[in-house]
N, C-alpha and C positions, 0 to 999 in steps of 0.2 A: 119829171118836170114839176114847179112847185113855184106857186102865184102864193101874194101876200095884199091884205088889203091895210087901212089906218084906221078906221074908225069901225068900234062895237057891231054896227050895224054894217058894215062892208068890207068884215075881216074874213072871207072865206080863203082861206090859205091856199096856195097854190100846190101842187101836189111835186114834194122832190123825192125824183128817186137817185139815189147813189147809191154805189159799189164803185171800186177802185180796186185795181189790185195792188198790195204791199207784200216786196219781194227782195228780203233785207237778210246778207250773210250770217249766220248767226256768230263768224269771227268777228266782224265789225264791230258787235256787243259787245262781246264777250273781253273785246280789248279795253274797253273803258270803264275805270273803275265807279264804284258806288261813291255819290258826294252826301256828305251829312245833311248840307242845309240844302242842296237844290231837291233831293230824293236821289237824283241820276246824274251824271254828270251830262251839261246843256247838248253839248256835240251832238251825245246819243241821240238825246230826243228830236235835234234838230233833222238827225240821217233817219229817224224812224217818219218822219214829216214830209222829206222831200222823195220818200220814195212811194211815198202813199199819193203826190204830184202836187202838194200844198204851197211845195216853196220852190221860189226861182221861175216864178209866172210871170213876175210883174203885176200881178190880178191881172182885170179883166178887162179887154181894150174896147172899148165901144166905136160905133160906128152911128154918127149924129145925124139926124133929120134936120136937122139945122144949127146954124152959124150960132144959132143963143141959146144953146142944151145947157142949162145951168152943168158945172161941173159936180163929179160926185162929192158929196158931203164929207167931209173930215173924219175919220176915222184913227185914234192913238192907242198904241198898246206900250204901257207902263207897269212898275210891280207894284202900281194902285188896282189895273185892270184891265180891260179894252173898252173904251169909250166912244159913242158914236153922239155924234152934236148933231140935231134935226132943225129947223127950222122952232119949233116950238119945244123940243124936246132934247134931252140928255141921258142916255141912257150907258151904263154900265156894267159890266157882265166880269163877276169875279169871280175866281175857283176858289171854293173855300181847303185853304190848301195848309200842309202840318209844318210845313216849311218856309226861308226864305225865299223871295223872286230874284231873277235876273233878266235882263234885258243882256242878248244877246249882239253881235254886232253885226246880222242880220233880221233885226226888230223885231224879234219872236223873245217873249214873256215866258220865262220856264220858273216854275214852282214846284217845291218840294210837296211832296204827299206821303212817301214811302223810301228804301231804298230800292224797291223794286218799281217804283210808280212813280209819276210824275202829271204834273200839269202844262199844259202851255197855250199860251192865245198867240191869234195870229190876227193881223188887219188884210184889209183889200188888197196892199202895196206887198205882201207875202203872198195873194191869191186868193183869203178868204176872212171875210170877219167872224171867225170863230174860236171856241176854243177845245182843245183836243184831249183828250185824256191817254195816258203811254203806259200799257202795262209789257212790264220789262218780262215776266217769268210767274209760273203756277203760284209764286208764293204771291204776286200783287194782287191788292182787295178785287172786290169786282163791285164797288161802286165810288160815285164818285159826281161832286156836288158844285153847280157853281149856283152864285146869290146875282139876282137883278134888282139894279135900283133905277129909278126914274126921274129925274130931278132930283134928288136926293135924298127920293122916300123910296121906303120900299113897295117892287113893283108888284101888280095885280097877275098873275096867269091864269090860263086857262086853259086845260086839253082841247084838242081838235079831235073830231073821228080819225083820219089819218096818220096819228100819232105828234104832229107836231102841236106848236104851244104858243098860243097867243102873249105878248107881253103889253100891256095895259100900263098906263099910268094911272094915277091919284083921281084923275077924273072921269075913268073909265074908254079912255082914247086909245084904241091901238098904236101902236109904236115901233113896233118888231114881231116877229115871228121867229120861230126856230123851228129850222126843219127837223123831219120826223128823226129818231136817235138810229145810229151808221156806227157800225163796228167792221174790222175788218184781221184777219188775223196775219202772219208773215205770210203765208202760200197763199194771201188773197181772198179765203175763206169768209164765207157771211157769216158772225159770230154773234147771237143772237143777243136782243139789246132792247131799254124801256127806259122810259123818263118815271119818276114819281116826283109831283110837287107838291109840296109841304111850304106854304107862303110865298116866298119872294124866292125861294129857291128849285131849282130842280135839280135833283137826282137821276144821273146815269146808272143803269145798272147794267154789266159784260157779264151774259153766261158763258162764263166763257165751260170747256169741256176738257179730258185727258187727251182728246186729239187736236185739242188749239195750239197753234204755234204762233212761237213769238218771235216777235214783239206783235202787241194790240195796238191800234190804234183805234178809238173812239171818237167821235165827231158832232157835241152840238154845236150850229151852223146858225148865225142871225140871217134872212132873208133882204133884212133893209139895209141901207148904209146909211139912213137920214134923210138923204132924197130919191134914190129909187128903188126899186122892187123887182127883181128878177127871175123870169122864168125860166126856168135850167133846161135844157133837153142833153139827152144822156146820148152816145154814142151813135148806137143804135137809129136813137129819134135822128138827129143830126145827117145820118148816114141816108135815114129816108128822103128827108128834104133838101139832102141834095138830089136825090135822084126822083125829085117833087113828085113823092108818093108817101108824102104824111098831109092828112087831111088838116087844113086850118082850122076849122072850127073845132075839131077835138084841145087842140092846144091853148084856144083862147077862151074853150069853156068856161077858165077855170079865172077868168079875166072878170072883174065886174062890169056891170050891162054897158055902162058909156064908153065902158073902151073896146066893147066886143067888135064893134066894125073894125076902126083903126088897126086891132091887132090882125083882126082876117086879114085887112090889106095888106099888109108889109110880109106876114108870114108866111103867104098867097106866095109872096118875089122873092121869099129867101133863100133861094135855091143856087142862085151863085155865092152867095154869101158862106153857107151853109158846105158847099165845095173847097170854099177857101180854107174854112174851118178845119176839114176834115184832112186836109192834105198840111197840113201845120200842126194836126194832131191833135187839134183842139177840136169845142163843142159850141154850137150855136145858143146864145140866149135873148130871149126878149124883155128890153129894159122898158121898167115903164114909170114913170115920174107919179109920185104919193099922193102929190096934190089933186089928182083927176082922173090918173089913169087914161090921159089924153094927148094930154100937150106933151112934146118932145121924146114920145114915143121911139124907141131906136132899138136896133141890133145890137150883140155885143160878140168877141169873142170870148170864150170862156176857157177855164183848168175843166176836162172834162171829171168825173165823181164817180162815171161809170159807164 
């Protein structure tokens, strides 16, 4: 699971754990030729996406404490980038990639890198605002770079202890999070993985191994979408609180102080919620609004990550 806070002073990250499994023919690949300017031909990376459970969600369906839950914040993915517009903020998230982009005609941004490798973002309306990194075979790099901008300077980061990475604007304001770095190989395999940030950018880097099978999929993940902030619970967690034997306060620890009540309350009840979830194959999240971490507090259903 994995909390996000907005500001310098009340960015304690929420802790996400993902795993997924990716469990992808390797005829599938192998039938699709190498494209010059994307790196991969888009299809590929699209079948290496949706079997890792990124695409064909819808994202993520919330469930409103009330009638005036501001709707979620706008999220665009373009071959400029993927864009999140926040009340005061604009933030950008682009793969620094060796290739031309495409926009898909399922809104998934694919960028050339290699012909073995590729890039692609995805927004909320895909399942997640992030962006992915595709290694096709042994010969693909095993790092791999995207740039934050914030208003349209470049952005501030900063490491977290649990690996993920604060993103800061100009004024030192929290804005975003990116959960901690998720690799995953074809049989599903945890594939080990680190961010390095050098400026406005961070670097993924996939050890990958001679027993890694492909296709990779790589995963940093923005935590906001402009207006809210969400606590993931992985199957597992999900699976307890249906059978309301996950402790509330462990999950809302990770909540800043004013919303610590609020969140006991609702995650205390989410036990039918968290049923529904589970028997749809999906995973319980708790959404929480940027502004207070108070007001319009709500459930969501989520792609589960692991």
């Amino acid at each position: 699971m994995h909390a996000n806070g907005t500001t310098r002073n009340r960015r304690k990250p929420f802790i996400a754990t993902v795993g997924v499994a990716l469990m992808v023919a390797g005829s599938m690949f192998a039938a699709a030729p190498a494209n010059a300017d994307t790196g991969a031909d888009p299809a590929v990376i699209e079948a290496a996406l949706a079997n890792v459970g990124v695409l064909g969600g819808g994202g993520s369906q919330a469930r409103a404490l009330s009638a005036e839950t501001p709707e979620q914040s706008p999220a665009t993915v373009t071959v400029d980038g993927l864009s999140i517009e926040g009340d005061s903020s604009s933030l950008t998230m682009t793969p620094v990639a060796n290739g031309d982009g495409t926009v898909t005609d399922n809104g998934v941004a694919v960028f050339g890198h290699t012909a073995d490798s590729a890039f692609a973002l995805t927004s909320s309306d895909q399942g997640a605002n992030a962006g992915y990194s595709v290694l096709l075979g042994a010969a693909a790099p095993t790092s791999y770079s995207y740039d934050f901008q914030v208003n349209g300077q470049p952005a501030a980061l900063e490491a977290n202890d649990d690996g993920s990475v604060t993103v800061f604007d100009a004024s030192g304001n929290a804005v975003n999070f990116l959960a901690p770095a998720w690799a995953k190989d074809a049989n599903g395999a945890d594939v080990a993985t680190s961010y390095i940030i050098e400026g406005s950018t961070v670097t993924q880097i996939v050890s990958t191994t001679a027993e890694t099978a492909y296709p990779v999929v790589a995963d940093p993940r923005l935590q906001c979408d402009g207006l809210w902030c969400t606590v993931e619970l992985t199957r597992a967690e999900t699976g307890r609180v249906a059978d309301n034997a996950l402790n509330a306060s462990i999950l809302c620890t990770f909540i800043p102080a004013p919303g610590v009540p609020v969140c006991g309350v609702i995650v205390a009840g989410a036990w039918a919620h968290a049923n529904i979830a589970r028997s749809n194959g999906q995973c319980t999240g708790y959404r929480v609004w940027q502004a207070n971490f108070i007001s319009y507090a709500h459930l969501a259903y989520i792609s589960c990550y692991a």
